[in-house]
Chimera marker file (.cmm) of the C-alpha trace (Angstrom):
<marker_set name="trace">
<marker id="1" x="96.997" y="130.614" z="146.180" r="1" g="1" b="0" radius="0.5"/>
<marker id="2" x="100.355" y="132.163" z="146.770" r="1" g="1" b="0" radius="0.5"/>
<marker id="3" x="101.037" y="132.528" z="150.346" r="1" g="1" b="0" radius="0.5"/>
<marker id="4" x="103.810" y="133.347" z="152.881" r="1" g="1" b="0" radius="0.5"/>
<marker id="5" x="104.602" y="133.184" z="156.557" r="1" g="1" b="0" radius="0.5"/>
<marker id="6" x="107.048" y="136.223" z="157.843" r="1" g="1" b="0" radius="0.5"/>
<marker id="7" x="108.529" y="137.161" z="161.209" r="1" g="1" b="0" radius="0.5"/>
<marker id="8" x="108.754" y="140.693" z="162.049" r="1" g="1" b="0" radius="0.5"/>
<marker id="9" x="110.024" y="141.900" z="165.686" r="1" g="1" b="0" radius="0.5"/>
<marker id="10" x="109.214" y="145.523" z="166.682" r="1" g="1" b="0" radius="0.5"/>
<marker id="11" x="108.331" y="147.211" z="169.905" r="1" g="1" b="0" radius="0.5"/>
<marker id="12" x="105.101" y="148.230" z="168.174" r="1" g="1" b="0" radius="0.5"/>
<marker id="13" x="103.342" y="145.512" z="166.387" r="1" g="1" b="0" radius="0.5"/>
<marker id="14" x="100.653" y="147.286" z="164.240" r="1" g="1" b="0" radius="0.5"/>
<marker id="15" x="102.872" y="149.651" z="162.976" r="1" g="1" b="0" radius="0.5"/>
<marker id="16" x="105.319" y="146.851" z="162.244" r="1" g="1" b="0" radius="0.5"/>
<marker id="17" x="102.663" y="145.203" z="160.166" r="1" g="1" b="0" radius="0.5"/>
<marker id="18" x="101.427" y="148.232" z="158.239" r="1" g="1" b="0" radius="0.5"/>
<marker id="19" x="105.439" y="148.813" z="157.606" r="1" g="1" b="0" radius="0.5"/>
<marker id="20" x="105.827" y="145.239" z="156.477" r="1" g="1" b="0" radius="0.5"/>
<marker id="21" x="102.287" y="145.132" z="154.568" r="1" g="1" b="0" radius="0.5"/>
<marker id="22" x="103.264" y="148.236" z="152.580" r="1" g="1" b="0" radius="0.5"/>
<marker id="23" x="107.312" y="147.322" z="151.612" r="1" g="1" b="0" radius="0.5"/>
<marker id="24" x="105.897" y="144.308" z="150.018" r="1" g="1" b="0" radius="0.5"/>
<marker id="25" x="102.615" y="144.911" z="148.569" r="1" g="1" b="0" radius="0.5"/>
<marker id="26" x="100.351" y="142.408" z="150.520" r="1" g="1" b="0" radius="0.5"/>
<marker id="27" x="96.850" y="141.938" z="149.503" r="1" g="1" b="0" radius="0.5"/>
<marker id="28" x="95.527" y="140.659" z="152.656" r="1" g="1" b="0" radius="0.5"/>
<marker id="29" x="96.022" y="140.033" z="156.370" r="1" g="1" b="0" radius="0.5"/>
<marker id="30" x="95.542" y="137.107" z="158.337" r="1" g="1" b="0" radius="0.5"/>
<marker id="31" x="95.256" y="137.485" z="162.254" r="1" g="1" b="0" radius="0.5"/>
<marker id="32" x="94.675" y="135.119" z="165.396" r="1" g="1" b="0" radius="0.5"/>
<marker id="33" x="92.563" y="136.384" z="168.076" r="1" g="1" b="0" radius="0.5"/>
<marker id="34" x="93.548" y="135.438" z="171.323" r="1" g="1" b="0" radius="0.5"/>
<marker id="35" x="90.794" y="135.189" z="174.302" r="1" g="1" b="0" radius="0.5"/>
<marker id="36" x="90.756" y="138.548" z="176.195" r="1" g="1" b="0" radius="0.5"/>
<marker id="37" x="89.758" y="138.641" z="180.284" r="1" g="1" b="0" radius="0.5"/>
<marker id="38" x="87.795" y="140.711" z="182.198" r="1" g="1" b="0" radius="0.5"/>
<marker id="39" x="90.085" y="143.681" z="182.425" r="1" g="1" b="0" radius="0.5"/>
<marker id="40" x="91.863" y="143.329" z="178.995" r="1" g="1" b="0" radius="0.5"/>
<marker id="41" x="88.016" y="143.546" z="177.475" r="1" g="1" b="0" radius="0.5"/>
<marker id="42" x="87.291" y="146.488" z="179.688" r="1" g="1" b="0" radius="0.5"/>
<marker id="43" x="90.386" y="148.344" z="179.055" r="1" g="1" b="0" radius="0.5"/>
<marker id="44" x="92.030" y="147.448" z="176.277" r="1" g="1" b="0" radius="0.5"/>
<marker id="45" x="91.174" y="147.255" z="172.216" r="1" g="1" b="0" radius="0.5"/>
<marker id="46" x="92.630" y="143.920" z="170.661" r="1" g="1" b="0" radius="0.5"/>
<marker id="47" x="95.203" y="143.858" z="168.544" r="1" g="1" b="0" radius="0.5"/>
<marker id="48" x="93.328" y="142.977" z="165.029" r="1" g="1" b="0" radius="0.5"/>
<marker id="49" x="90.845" y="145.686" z="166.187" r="1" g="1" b="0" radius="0.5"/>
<marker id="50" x="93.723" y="147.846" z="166.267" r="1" g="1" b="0" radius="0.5"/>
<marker id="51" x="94.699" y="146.744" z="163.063" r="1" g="1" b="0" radius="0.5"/>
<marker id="52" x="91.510" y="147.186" z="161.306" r="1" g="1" b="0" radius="0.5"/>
<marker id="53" x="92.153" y="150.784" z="162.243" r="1" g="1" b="0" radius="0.5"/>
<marker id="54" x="95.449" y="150.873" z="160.900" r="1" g="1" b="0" radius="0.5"/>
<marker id="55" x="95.294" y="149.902" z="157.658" r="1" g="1" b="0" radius="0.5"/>
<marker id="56" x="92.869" y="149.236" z="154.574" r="1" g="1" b="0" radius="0.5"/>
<marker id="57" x="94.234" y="146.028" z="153.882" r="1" g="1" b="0" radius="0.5"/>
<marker id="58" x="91.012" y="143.648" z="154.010" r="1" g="1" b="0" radius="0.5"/>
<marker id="59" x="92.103" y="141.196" z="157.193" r="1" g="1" b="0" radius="0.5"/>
<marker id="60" x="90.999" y="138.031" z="158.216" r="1" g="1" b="0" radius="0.5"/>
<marker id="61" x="90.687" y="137.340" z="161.722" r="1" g="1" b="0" radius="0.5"/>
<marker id="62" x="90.853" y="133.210" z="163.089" r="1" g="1" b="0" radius="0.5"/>
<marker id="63" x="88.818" y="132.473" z="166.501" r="1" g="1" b="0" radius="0.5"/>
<link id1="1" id2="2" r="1" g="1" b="0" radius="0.2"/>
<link id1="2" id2="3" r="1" g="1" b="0" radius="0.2"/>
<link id1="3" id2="4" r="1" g="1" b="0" radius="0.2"/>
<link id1="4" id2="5" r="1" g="1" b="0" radius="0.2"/>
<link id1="5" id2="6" r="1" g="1" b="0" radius="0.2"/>
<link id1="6" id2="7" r="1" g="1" b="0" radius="0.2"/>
<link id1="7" id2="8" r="1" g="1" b="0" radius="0.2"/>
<link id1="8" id2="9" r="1" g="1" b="0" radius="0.2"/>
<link id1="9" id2="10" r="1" g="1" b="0" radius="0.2"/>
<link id1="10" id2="11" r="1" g="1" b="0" radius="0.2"/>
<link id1="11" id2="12" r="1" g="1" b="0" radius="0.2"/>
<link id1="12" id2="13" r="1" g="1" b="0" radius="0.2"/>
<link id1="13" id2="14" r="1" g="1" b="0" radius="0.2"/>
<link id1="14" id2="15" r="1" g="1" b="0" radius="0.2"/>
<link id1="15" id2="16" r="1" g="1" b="0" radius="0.2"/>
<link id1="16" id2="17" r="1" g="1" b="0" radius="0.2"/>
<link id1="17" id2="18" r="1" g="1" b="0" radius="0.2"/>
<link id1="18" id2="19" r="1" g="1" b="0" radius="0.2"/>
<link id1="19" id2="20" r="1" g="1" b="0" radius="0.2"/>
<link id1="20" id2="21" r="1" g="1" b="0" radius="0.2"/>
<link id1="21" id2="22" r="1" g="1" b="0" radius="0.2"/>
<link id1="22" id2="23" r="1" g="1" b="0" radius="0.2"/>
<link id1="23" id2="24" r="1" g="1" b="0" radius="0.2"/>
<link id1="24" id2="25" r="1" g="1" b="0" radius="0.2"/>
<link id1="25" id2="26" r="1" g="1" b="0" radius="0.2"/>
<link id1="26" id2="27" r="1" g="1" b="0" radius="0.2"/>
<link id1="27" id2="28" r="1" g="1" b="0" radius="0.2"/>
<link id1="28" id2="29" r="1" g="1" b="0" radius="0.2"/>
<link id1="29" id2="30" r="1" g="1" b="0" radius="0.2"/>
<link id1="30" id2="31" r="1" g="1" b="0" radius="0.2"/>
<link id1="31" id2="32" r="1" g="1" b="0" radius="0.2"/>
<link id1="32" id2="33" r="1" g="1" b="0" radius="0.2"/>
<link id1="33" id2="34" r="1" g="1" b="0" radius="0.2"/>
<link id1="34" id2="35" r="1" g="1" b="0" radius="0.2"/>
<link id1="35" id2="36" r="1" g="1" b="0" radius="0.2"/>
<link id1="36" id2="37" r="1" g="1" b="0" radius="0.2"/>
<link id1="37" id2="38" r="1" g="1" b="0" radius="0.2"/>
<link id1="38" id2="39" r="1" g="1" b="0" radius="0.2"/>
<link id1="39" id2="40" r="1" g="1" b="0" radius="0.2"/>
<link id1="40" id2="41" r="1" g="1" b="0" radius="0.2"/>
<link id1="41" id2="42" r="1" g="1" b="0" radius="0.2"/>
<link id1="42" id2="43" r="1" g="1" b="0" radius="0.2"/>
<link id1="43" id2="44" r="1" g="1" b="0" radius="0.2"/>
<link id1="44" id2="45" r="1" g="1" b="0" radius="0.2"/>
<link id1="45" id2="46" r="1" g="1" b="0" radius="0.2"/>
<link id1="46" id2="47" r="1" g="1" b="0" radius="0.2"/>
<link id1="47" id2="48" r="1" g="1" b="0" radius="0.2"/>
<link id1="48" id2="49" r="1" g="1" b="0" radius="0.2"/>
<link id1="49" id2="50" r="1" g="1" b="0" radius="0.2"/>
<link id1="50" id2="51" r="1" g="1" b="0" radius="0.2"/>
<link id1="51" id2="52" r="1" g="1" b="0" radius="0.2"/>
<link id1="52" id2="53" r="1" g="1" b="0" radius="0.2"/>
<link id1="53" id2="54" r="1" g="1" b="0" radius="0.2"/>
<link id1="54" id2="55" r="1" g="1" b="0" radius="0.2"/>
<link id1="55" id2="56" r="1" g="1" b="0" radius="0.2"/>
<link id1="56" id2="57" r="1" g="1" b="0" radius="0.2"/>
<link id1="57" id2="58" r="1" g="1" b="0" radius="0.2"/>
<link id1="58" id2="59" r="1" g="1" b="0" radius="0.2"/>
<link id1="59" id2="60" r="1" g="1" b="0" radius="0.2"/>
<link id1="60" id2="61" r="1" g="1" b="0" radius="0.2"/>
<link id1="61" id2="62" r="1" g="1" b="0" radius="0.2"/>
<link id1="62" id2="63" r="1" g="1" b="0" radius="0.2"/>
</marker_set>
């Protein structure tokens, strides 16, 4: 399987993804959840749920 790692800085990371995704045709996603605390799960979305909002790109997501 083809593969390859990038680095991409921008204030807004999902956006930064979907940008990067798009310029260069990538089939799929791959994503590392981090462990969320009390607040973050009360409060916040993660950012591969965020993701999965963002685009249609099928993504998989590493516990």
């Amino acid at each position: 399987m083809k593969h390859s790692l990038h680095f991409v800085e921008d204030n807004d990371v999902n956006n930064a993804i979907a940008s990067f995704a798009e310029k260069e045709d990538v089939d799929m996603l791959a994503m590392v959840t981090r462990k969320s605390d009390f607040f973050s799960k009360l409060f916040g979305r993660s950012a591969t749920k965020k993701m999965m909002q963002h685009t249609n790109l099928p993504i998989i997501a590493f516990h």
